[in-house]
C-alpha angles and dihedrals in degrees: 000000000000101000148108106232103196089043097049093036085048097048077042103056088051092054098049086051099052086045087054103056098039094045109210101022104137106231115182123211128202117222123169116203135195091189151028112288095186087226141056117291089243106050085052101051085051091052085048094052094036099042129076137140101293087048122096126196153175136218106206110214092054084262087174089172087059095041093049090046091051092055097045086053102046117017093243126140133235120228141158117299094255108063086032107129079197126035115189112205111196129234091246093040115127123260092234089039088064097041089061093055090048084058096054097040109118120251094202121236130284086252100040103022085158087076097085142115122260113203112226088206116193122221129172097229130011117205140181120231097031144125097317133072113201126187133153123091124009088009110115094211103320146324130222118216135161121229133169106233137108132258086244093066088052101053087052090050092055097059090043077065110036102092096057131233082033117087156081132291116221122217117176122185130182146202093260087067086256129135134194123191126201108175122203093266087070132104122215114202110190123219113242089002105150083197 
């Protein structure tokens, strides 16, 4: 692997906060790689710069080769999806099957909402002025992204909100090294959505 980690987790880290307090600005990280990571650039250099030995996580998809990989890299441990503080949904994962593990994540508690799970979701592209409309905190008015999953996602997203501060972040990545963050303060207004 041709790469400085504590330069690129660094630049990385940067890049997922800003993400993350202006939800759906597209931020784009570089990654060079010298072998097969069995999952996008991008969704690997933010497990690298999230995940360290106090960090558990789980690969949906019972991708043992990136799981294994994860943990080599970064001394976290793998655990059921419901105590997971990150989830990584695959690229080819099924759209019910993510929407399962949407379901289990954990929401955290009232008195520690931060102990909850935050989904790495795969996409194959990520685009502004797309399908979605967000607006809440560190949003101006709105933003417009395009992401590829279903209405469905969305509506169980909704109620995995809906008792602030509990709740799930959201991180997606794509093929193209880019990321998108929509914490759990944010709402997603779907174009066209009769719900």
């Amino acid at each position: 692997m041709v790469t400085n980690f504590v330069h690129d987790t660094q630049h990385t880290y940067r890049k997922i906060l800003d993400s993350m307090s202006k939800p759906g600005k597209i931020s784009s990280v570089e990654f060079k790689l010298e072998h097969e990571l069995h999952c996008f650039p991008a969704t690997f250099l933010v497990a690298l710069t999230l995940f360290d030995a106090e960090v558990n996580f789980h690969v949906i998809a019972n991708d043992t080769k990136l799981a294994n990989l994860l943990s080599q890299y970064t001394v976290a441990t793998q655990t059921p999806i419901e105590k997971a503080d990150y989830i990584i949904v695959k690229n080819n994962t099924d759209p019910g099957d993510l929407i399962k593990t949407l379901k289990k994540g954990c929401v955290g508690t009232l008195s520690d909402p931060h102990q909850s799970a935050t989904l790495m979701v795969e996409q194959q592209n990520i685009i502004e002025n797309g399908n979605l409309e967000l607006s809440g905190p560190g949003i101006k008015e709105t933003h417009s992204i395009g992401l590829e999953v279903s209405e469905e996602f969305w509506w169980e997203r909704d109620e995995k909100i809906k008792e602030y501060p509990l709740g799930i972040d959201l991180i997606f990545t794509d093929q193209n090294s880019n990321i998108v963050c929509i914490p759990r303060t944010t709402k997603v207004h779907r174009r066209g959505a009769d719900r």
